[in-house]
N, C-alpha and C positions, 0 to 999 in steps of 0.2 A: 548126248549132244552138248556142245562145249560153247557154255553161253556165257562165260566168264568176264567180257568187256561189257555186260548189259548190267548197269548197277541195280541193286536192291530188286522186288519183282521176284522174292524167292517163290510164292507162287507158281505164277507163270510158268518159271523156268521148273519147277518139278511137272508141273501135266504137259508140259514139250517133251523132255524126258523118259517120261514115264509113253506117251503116245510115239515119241519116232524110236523106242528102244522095242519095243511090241508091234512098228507096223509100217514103221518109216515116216518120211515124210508126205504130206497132203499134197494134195494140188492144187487149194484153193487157202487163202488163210485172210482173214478181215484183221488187221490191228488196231485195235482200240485205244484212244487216251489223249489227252489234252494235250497243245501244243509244250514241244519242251519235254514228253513224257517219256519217250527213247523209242517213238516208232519206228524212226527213219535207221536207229543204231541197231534194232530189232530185225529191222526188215534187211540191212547189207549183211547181216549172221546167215538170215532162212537163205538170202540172195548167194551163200558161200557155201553155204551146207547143200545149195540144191545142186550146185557143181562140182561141187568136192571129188575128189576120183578117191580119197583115202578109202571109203565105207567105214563101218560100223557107227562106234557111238561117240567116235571124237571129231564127228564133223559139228564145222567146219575145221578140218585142222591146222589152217592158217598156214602148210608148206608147200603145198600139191601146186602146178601152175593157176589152175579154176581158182584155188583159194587167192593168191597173191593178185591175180587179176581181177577178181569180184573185190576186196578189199580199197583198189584204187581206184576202182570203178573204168576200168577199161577190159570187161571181157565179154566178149560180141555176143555170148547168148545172154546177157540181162537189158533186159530196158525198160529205164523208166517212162513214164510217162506223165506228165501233169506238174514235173519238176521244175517249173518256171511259174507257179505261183499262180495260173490262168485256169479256168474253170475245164474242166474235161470235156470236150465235146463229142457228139455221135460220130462223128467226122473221124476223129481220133480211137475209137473204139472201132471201129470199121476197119480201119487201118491197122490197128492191132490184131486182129482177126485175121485178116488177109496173108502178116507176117507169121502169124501164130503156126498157121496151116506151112512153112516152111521149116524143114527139119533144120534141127540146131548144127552151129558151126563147128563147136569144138565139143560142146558137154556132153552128159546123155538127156539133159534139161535145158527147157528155153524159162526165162525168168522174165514176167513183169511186173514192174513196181508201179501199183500209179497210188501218187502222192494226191492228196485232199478228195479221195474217192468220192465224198459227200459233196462236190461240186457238180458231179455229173446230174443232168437233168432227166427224164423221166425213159426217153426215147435211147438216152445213151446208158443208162442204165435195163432198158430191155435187149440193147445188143450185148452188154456185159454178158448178161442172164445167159445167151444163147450161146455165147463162150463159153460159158462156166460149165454149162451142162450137154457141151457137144464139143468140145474142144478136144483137141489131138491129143492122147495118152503123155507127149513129154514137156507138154505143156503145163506150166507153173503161173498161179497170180499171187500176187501180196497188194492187196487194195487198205491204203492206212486212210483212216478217218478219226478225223476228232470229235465229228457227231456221228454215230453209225442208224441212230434214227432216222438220220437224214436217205438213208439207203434202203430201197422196196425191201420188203420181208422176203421177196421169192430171192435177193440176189444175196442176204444176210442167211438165209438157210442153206447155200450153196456154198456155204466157207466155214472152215474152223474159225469160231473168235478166240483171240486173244488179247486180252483187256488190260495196258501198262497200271499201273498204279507208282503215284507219287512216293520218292523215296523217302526215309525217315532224315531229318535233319542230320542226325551222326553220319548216313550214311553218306548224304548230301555232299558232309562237310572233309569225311574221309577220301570219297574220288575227287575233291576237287584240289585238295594237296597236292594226291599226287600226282593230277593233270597239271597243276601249277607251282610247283616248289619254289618257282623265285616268289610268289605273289605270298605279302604281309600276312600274317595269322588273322589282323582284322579286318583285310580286303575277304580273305578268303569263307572266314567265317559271317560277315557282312551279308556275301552272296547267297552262304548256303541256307542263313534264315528267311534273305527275302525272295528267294525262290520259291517258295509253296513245294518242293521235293520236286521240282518240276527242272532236273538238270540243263536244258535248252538253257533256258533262263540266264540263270547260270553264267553259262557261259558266252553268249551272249552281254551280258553285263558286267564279263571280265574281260571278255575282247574289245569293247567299244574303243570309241577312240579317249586317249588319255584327257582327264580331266572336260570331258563333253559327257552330255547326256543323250539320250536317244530322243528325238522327236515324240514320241510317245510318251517317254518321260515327263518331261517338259509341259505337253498338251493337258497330262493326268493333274500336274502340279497349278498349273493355271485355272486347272478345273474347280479345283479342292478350293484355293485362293477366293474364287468367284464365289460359291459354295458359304463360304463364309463371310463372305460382306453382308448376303441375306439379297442383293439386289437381281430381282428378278429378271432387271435390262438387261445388267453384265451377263448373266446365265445365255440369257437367248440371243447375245449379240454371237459369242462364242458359241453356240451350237452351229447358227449361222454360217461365221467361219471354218465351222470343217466341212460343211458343201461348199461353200464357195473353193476352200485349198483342194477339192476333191481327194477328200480320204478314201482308199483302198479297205475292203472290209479286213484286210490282216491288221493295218492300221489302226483302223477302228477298235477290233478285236484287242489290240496292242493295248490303245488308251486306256481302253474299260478296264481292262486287268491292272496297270496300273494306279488305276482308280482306286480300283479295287484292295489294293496293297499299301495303300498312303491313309483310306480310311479304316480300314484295321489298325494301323498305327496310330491312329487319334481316338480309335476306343480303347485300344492298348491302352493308352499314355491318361487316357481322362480317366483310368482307373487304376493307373500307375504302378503300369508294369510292364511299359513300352521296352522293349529291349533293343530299339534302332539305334543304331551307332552312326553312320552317315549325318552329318551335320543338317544337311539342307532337307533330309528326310524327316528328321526327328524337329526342326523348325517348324515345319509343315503341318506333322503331329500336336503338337505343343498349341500351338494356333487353332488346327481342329478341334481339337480336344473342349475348346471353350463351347461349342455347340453340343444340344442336349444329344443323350444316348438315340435315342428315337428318331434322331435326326440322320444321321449318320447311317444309323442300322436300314432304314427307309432309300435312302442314297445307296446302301448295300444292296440292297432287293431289286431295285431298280437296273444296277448297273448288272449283274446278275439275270436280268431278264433279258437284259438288251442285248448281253454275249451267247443266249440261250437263242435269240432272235436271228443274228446273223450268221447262222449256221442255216440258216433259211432263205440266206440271201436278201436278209435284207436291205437296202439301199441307202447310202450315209443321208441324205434328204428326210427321209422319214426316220431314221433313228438319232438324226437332230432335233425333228421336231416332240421326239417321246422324250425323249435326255431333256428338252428345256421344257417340258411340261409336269415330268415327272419330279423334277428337282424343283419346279416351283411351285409345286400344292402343298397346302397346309397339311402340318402331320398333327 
């Protein structure tokens, strides 16, 4: 199988291999892995390969019509589903069903992709179930989750997993050259340290708009700032305000990680061996860095819990009120 544009993940790409070379492809497949980890680039490969007309073991081959249509994402047997950012509902799983039971248009395969699987609630995940395990022979799912805990055991035994893993920084910093050749050696290699291997990121932080930050950025930065005065208002004025702005839980998600990447940089740096290059990041650092290890690492666990949490749904209200409680006890 020719999984060649999916960076790093040699893994992986050996037991896909070694299973569609011996048996073909599944019918069902769970992709695993943090946002940013190449689910979605994982999942348009399976979405080409399940339509491929080539055969054998260079699917997808990227020439065939199926391929070049799956690629652009305009060929009428794949759909996704959940690809608007919105929770998956029973409604919508119903509906996939219904279509499912309709022989495909052009392939010998019908393709669904539903994006943040882990969204679906308890009832839309038992009509999954009865797709999965009754579902019409040329029927295909790719269900990508970033929490797969978050999905019944009966609908996670009904699918091959596939678990992305974070690339290695070389790796990181190798594709993203050659995705960017006009971008500086210290833009590029900037990205590829403070991405966590987690390519999205990435690129995302190369695409933004010139000389702006993401809202998330910005929120993680104001965070840290507050963090370090020590005043318990400012903390909870600012938790405050992200119910009030109503944060989105990807947003949320967003911040924390953030968070999460500015105080690494100031345990880096308060043991001096911060390697950020970014000016206003390594400011940041340099600033944190004056608050004790304990501090910090405590703010790490915390924020780490709280993106463990919203994979559970939980509500910006109550993960304001943990964020200004947890940041204000004594360590």
């Amino acid at each position: 199988m020719n999984l060649t544009p999916l960076a790093g993940n040699g893994p992986l790409k050996r037991q896909l291999e070694g299973e569609t070379a011996r048996r073909g492809l599944s019918h069902a497949y769970l992709l695993c892995g943090p946002a940013g980890s190449g689910k979605r680039t994982l999942a348009g490969l399976l979405s080409a390969a399940l339509v491929c007309s080539a055969g054998g073991e260079g699917i997808p081959c990227g020439r065939c019509s199926g391929c070049k249509k799956a690629l652009t994402g305009i060929h009428p047997d794949i759909s996704p589903v959940g690809e608007d950012g919105k929770d998956i509902t029973v409604a919508q799983v119903r509906a996939l069903r219904s279509d499912a039971y309709i022989k495909p248009n052009e392939a010998a395969r019908k393709v669904y992709v539903l994006h943040r699987a882990q969204s679906m609630n308890s009832s839309a995940q038992n009509a999954m179930l009865k797709l999965l395990e009754e579902g019409p022979p040329y029927a295909a799912f790719l269900l990508l989750a970033d929490n797969p805990a978050a999905l019944l055991p009966t609908v996670r035994s009904r699918c091959e997993t596939l678990t992305l893993a974070p690339v290695t920084p070389q790796e990181a910093l190798s594709w993203l050259t050659a995705r960017y050749p006009q971008r500086s050696w210290q833009q590029l290699e900037g990205a590829a340290e403070r991405c966590e291997g987690l390519l999205g990121r990435a690129v995302q932080e190369l695409e933004g708009e010139a000389g702006a930050m993401r809202r998330e950025v910005q929120a993680a930065g104001e965070l840290l700032n507050r963090l370090c005065t020590g005043s318990e208002l400012e903390i909870a004025e600012f938790c405050v305000e992200l119910e009030r702005d109503k944060w989105d839980r990807d947003g949320l998600d967003g911040l924390l990680e953030e968070f999460l990447l500015l105080l690494r940089d100031a345990l880096a740096e308060h043991y001096g061996v911060c390697r950020e290059s970014d000016p206003w990041r390594k400011a940041l650092a340099r600033q944190a860095a004056a608050l004790p290890p304990r501090r910090l690492m405590a703010a790490v666990r915390l924020a780490e819990e709280l993106r463990q949490a919203l994979t559970c749904n939980l509500g910006a209200g109550h993960l304001a009120g943990w964020l200004a409680a947890g940041l204000a006890e004594p360590v």
